[in-house]
C-alpha positions in Angstrom: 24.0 -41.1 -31.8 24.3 -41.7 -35.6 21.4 -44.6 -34.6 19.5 -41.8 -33.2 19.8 -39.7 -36.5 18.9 -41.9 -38.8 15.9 -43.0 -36.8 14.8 -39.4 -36.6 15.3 -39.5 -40.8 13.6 -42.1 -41.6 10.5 -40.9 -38.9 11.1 -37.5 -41.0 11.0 -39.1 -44.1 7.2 -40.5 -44.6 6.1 -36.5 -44.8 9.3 -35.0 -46.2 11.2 -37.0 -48.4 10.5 -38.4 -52.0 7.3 -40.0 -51.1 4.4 -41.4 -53.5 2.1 -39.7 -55.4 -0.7 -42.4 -53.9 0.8 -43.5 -51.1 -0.9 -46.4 -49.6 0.3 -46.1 -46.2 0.3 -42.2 -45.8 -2.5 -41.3 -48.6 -5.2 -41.4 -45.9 -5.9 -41.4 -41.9 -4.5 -39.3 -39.2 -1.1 -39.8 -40.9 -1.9 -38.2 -43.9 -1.3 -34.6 -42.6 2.4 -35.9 -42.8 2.4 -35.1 -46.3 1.1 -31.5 -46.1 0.9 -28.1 -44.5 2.3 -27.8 -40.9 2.4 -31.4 -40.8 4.5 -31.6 -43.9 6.9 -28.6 -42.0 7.0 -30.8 -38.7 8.4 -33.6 -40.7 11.1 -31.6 -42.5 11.7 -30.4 -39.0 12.7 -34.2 -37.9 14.6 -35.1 -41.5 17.1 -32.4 -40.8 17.3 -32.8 -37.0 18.2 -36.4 -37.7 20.9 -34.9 -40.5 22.4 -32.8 -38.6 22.9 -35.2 -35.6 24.2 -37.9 -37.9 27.0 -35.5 -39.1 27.6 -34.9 -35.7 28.2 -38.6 -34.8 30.0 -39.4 -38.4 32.5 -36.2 -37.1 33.1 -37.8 -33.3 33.5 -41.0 -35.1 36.2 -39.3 -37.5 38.5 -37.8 -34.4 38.0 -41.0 -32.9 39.5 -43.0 -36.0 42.2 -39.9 -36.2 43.4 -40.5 -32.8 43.5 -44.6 -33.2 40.4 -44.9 -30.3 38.3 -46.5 -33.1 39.5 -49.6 -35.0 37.9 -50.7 -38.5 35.3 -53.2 -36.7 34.1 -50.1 -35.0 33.6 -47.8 -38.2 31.7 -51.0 -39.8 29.6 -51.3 -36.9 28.3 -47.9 -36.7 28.0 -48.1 -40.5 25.5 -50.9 -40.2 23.6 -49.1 -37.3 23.3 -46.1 -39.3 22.4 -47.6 -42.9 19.3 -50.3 -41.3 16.9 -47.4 -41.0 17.7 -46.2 -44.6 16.3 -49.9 -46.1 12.9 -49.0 -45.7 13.1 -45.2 -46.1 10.8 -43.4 -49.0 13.9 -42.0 -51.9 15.8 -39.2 -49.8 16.6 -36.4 -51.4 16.3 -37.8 -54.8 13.6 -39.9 -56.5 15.4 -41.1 -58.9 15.3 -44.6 -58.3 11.4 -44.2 -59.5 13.4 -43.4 -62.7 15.2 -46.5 -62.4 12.3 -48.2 -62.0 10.2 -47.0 -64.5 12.7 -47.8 -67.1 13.0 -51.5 -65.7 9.3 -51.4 -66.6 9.8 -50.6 -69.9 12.3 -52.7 -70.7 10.0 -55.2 -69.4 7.7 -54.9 -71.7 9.8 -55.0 -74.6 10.3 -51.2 -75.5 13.8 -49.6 -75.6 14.7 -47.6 -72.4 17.2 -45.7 -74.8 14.3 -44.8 -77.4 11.3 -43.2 -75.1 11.0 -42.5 -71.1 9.1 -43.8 -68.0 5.6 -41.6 -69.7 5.0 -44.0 -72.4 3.6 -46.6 -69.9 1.1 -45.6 -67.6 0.4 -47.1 -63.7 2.2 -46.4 -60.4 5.6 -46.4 -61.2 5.6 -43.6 -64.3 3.3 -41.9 -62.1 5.9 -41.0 -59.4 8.7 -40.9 -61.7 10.0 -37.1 -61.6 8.7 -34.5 -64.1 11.8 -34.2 -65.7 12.7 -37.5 -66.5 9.7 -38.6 -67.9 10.2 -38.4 -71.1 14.0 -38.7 -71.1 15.5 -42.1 -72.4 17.9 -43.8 -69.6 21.4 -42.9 -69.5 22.3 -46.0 -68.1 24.4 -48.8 -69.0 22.8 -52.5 -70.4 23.8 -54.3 -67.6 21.6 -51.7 -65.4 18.6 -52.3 -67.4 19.1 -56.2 -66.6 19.0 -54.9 -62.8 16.1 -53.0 -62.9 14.0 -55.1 -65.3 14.8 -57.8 -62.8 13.6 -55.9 -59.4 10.2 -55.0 -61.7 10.4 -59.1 -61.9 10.5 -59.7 -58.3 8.9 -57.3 -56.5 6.0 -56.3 -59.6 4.6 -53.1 -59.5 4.1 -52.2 -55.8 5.9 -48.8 -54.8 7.2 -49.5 -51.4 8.6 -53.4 -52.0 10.1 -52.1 -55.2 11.9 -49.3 -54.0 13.1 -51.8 -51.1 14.0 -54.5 -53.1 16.4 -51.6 -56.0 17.7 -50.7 -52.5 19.1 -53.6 -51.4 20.3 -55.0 -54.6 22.5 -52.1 -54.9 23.8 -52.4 -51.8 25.7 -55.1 -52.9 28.2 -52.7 -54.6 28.8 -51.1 -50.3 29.4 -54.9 -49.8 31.9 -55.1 -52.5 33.7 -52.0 -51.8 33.7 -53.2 -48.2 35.6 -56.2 -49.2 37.9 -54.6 -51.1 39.1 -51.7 -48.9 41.5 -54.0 -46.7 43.4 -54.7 -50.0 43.4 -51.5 -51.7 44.5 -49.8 -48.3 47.6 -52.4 -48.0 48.4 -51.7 -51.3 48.0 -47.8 -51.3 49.2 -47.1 -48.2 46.3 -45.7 -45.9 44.9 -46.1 -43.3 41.3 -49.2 -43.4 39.6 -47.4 -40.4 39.9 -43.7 -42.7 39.4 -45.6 -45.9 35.8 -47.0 -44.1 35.0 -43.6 -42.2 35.3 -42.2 -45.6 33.7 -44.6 -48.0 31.4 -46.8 -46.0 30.1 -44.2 -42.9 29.9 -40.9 -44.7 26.6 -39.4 -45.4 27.3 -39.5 -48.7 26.9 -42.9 -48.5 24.5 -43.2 -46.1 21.9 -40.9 -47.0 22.7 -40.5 -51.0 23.9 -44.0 -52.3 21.8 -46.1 -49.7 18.9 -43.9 -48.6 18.3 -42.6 -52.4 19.5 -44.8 -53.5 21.9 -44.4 -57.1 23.6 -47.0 -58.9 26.1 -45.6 -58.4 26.7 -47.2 -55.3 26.8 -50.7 -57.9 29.1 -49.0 -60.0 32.2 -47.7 -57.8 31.8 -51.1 -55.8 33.2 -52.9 -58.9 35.5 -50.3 -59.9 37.0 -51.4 -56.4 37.1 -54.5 -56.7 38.1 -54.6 -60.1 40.9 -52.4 -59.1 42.4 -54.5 -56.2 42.4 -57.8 -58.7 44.5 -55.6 -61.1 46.9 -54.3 -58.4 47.1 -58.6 -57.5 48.2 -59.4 -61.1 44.2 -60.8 -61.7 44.0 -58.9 -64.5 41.9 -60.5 -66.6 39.2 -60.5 -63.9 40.2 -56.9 -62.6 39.0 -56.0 -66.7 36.2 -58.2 -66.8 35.0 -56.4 -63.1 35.5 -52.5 -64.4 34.2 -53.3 -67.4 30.9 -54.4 -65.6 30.8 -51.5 -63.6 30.9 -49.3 -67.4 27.6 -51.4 -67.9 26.4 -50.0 -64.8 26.7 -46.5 -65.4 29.5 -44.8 -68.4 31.9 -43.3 -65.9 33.1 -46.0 -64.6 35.1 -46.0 -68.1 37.3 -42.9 -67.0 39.3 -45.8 -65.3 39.9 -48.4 -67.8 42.9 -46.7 -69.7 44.7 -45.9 -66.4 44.1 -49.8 -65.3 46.0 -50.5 -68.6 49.4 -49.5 -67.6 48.9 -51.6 -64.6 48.7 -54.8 -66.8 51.5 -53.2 -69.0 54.2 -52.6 -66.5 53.8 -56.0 -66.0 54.9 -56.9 -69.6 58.4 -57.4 -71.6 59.6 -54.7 -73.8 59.7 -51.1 -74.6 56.9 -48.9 -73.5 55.2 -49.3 -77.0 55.1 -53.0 -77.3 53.9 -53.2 -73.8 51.1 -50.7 -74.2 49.6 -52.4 -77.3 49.8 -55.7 -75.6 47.9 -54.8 -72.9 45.5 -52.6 -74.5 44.8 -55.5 -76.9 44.4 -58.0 -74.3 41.8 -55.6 -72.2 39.8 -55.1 -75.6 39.7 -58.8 -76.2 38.1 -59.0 -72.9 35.9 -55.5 -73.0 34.1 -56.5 -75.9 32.6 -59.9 -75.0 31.8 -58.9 -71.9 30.2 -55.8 -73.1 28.0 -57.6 -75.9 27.3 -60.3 -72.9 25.5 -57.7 -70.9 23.9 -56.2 -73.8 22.4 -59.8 -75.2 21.3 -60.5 -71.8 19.5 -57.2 -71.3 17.9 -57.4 -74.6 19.5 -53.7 -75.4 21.3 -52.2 -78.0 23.5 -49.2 -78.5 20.9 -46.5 -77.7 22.3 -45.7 -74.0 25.4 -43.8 -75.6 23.1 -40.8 -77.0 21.2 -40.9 -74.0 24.3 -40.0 -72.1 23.5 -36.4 -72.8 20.3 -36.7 -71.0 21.3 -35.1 -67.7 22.3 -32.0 -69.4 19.1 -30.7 -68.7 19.6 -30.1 -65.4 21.4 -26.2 -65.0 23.3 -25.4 -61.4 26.1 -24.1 -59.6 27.6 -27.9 -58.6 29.0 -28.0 -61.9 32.1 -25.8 -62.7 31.9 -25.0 -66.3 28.2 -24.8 -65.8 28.3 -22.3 -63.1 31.0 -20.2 -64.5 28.8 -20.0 -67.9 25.8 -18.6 -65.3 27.7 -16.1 -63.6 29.1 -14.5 -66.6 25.4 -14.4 -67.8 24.2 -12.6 -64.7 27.6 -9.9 -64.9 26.1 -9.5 -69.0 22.2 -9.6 -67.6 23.2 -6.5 -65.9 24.0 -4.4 -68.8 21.8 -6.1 -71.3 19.2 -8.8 -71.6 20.9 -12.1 -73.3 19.2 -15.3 -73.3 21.1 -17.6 -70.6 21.7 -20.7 -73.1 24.9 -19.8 -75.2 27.2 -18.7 -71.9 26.3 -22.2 -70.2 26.9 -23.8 -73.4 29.8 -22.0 -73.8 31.2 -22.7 -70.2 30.3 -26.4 -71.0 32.5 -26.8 -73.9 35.2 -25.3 -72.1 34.4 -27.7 -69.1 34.6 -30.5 -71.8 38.1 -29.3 -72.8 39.9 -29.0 -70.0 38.5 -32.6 -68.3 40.0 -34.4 -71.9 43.6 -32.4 -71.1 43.4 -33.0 -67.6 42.9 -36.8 -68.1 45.2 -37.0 -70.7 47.5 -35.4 -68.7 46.8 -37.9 -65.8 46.6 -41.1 -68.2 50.4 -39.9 -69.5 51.8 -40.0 -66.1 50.6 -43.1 -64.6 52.6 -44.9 -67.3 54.8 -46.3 -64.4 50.9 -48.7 -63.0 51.2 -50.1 -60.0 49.7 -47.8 -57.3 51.0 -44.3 -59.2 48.0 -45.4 -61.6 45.5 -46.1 -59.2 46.1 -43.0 -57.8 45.9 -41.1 -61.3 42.7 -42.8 -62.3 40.9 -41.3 -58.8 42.0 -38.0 -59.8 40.4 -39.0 -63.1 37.5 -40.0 -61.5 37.3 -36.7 -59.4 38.4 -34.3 -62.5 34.9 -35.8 -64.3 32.7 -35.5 -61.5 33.7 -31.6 -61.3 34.3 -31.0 -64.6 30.9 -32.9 -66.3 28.5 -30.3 -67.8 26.0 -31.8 -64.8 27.3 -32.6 -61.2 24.9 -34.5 -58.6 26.2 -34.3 -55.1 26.5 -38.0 -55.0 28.9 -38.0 -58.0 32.0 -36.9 -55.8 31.8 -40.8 -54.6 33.4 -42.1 -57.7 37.0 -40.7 -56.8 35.8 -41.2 -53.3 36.1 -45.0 -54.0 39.6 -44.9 -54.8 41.1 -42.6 -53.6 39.9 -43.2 -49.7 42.5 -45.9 -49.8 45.4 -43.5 -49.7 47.1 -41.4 -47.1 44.6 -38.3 -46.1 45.8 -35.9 -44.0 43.1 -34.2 -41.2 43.1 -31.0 -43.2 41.9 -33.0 -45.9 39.4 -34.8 -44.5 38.3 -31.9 -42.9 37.5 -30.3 -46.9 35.5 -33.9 -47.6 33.2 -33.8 -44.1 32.3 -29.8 -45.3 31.6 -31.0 -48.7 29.8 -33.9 -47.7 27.7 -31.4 -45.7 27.3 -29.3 -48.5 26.7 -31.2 -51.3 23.9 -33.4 -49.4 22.1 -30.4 -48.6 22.2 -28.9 -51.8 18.7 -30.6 -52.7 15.9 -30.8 -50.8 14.6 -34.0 -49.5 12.0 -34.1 -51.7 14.7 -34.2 -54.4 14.2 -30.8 -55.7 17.1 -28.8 -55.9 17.6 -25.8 -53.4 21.1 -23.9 -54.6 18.9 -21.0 -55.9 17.3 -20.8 -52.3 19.9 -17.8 -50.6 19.1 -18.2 -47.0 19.2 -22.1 -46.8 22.6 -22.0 -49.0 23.8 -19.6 -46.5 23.0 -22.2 -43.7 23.5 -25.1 -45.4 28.0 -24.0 -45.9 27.9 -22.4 -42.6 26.8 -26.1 -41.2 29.3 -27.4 -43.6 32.1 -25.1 -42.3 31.3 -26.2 -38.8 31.2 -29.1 -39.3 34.6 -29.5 -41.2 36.3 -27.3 -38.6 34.8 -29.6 -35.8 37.0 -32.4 -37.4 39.9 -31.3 -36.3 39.4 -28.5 -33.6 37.5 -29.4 -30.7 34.9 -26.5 -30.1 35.5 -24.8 -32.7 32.4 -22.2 -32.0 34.7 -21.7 -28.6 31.7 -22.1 -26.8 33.1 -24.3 -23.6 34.6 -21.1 -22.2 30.8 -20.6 -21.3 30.8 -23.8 -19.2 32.1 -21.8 -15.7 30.6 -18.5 -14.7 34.8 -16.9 -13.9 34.9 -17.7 -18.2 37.5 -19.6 -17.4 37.2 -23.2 -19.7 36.1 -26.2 -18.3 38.4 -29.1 -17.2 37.7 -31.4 -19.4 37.0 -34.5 -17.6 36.8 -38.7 -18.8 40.2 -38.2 -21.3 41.5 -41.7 -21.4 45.0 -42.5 -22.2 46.3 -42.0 -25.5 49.2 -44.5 -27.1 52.4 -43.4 -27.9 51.5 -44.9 -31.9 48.3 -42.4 -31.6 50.3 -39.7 -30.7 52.6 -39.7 -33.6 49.9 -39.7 -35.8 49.0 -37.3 -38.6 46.8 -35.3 -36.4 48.1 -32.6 -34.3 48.2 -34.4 -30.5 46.1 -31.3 -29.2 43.4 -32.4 -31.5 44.0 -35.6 -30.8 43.6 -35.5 -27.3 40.5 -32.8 -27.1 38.6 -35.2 -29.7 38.5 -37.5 -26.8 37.4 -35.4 -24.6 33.6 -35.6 -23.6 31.0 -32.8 -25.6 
């Protein structure tokens, strides 16, 4: 089913996603009319059809791995069926890897990414690159710019093997979080079939990271990594791996203290002495391995002032941000005020409260081990909802971590509605639609549903329909449930009717 749906996306896609400006494929002939008028509506048609039946199949798959029906071997297997169509889809829902691109280009040619944006150069790739982000420097990391210059290297300056060729370099990070779920579950305690429904299988994933795609996807599959070798006493390497993922993209830096105390509850002495050592020990491997990437990507310092770049973009995702807008539109009733000050306002508050909260976290995961691990996720999570700018795809970063732990159904029924949610909180063109009523209203009722269908089979109560007396129908094809399923974390009612055949 998830097959089907991704299929259905990427047939979608060619009219309704973030396609080319000049496409070469779709730019002329019959399918052409793709791209535009009723053509163009047939297509979004097909893109969300194939959405909404891959949530469908990512929820069955979830009762199934709640109930212990589906092992990890079966979560990876539908993960791989319903990522291959996304390889050779146009950007979904973003086009920000045009972005990425277009700075690769100008690194390539020897001007600073951090200095001017994508418009300085002309050709194909500035030309698709979004308007907003045309003349904004990249807020990426140097080791990022080595990527992306390299893809330019590889695939030159065609569109379509570009875009391919980003994708499936920075799929390499889904590899290494793939790899180093088994370890992170045995040492967190959760559960590897949850910890891949969640990570690996979630549209989040699927159509964000891989069908955008973001480097973020790069990023958090580091972090992982970096944080199992820590939690193994490798902690040299488990520094060396984070720190990579900081050259990918700045947040990946949240983690880095809280990684600390791992290395120093491994140390002699008082709290103090131990914190120093291993703070001085993760510097002294931080800095070379910083300046490496930045020698090798022929960049300086310039990325840390383009961090404020995003702050452009104005919505509701954020916290801080959207509290800032609604007490401009209580004020815009009573008096006209420019909108600027309350959102800047709201941000600086925002600001404040993510430095106490990871303070807060960093002071109690002085114990390392898995406590720390644990902290840094919330970290990880706390910036992602407290940054003056939140992208839907930014709720992977604690997602990396922290799908490793115990979840219980009610929770991951909140992550499959905010999955939901979030994905459909921009268009597929990449344009953002959270100032579009109607389609909000639809897009958290879908989410609603499709949370609720987690763990309550027919939820809408529609299979008292099924017999003219309105009597329900006997549900039919239940197989046997263990005894070890059965004293699991989900109630055995919803265990046993997520089973049962739709």
């Amino acid at each position: 089913m998830g097959a089907i749906g991704s299929l259905l996306l990427l047939a979608g896609s060619f009219g309704g996603a973030g396609v080319l400006v000049h496409d070469p494929i779709l730019g002329s002939g019959p399918l052409s009319a793709m791209r535009y008028g009723h053509g163009r509506d047939l297509a979004l048609a097909v893109l969300y059809t194939g959405f909404g039946v891959l949530v469908w199949a990512w929820v069955r798959l979830g009762r199934g791995v709640l109930a212990q029906l589906v092992d990890s071997r079966g979560v990876l297997t539908a993960t791989a069926a319903w990522i291959l169509p996304m390889l050779i889809t146009p950007p979904l829902f973003t086009r920000d890897v045009y972005s990425y691109l277009g700075q690769g280009l100008l690194a390539l040619h020897g001007i600073d990414p951090y200095s001017v944006g994508p418009s300085t150069l002309t050709g194909p790739i500035p030309d698709n690159v979004h308007p907003t982000w045309q003349t904004t420097p990249a807020p990426y990391g140097p080791l990022f710019m080595g990527i992306a210059k390299g893809v330019i290297l590889i695939a030159g300056d065609g569109m379509i093997s570009s875009v391919i060729v980003m994708r499936l370099v920075l799929l390499c990070g889904l590899v290494m979080l793939i790899f180093a779920l088994p370890g992170l579950v045995r040492e967190l305690g959760g559960r590897l079939p949850v910890a891949l429904w969640l990570a690996a299988a979630s549209p989040m994933t699927v159509v964000h990271l891989v069908g955008g795609p973001h480097n973020d996807m790069l990023m958090i599959g580091l972090l992982a990594l970096g944080t199992l070798l820590m939690l193994r006493g490798k902690h040299a390497g488990g520094i060396a791996l984070v720190t990579l993922a900081m050259t990918i993209k700045a947040t990946a830096g949240v983690a880095l203290p809280f990684l600390v105390w791992i290395w120093a509850a491994r140390m002699p002495g008082n709290r103090l002495e131990r914190l120093l050592r291993a703070g001085t020990a993760s510097l002294a491997i931080f800095v070379p391995v910083f300046a490496a990437c930045m020698a090798l990507a022929k960049v300086g310092f310039g990325w840390l002032s383009a961090l404020s770049a995003p702050g452009m973009i104005v919505n509701y995702l954020s916290a801080p941000t959207g509290v800032g807008q609604a007490v401009h539109s209580l004020v815009s009733l009573f008096v006209e005020v420019d909108r600027g000050p309350f959102v800047n306002v709201g941000r600086t508050l925002g600001s404040l409260a993510l430095a106490v909260v990871l303070i807060w976290q960093w002071w109690r995961a002085q114990d390392g081990g898995t406590t720390a691990v644990r902290r840094a996720a919330i970290g990880l999570l706390a910036a992602a909802l407290l940054s003056p700018v939140v992208l839907p795809w930014y709720l992977t970063w604690g997602l990396a971590l922290g799908c490793a732990l115990k979840w219980t159904p009610r929770a991951l029924s909140y992550v499959v509605g905010f999955s939901v949610v979030l994905v459909l909180a921009y268009y597929p063109d990449g344009e953002q639609a959270m100032y579009n009523w109607p389609f909000v209203a639809v897009g958290i009722g879908a989410a609603m549903l499709a949370g609720l269908s987690l763990v309550r089979f027919d939820p809408l109560g529609l299979n008292r329909f099924r017999r003219g007396d309105g009597e329900p129908a006997a549900f039919d094809g239940i197989p046997e449930i263990s005894a070890s399923a059965r004293s699991s974390t989900l109630p055995s009612s919803a265990i046993q009717n997520s089973t049962a055949k739709d």
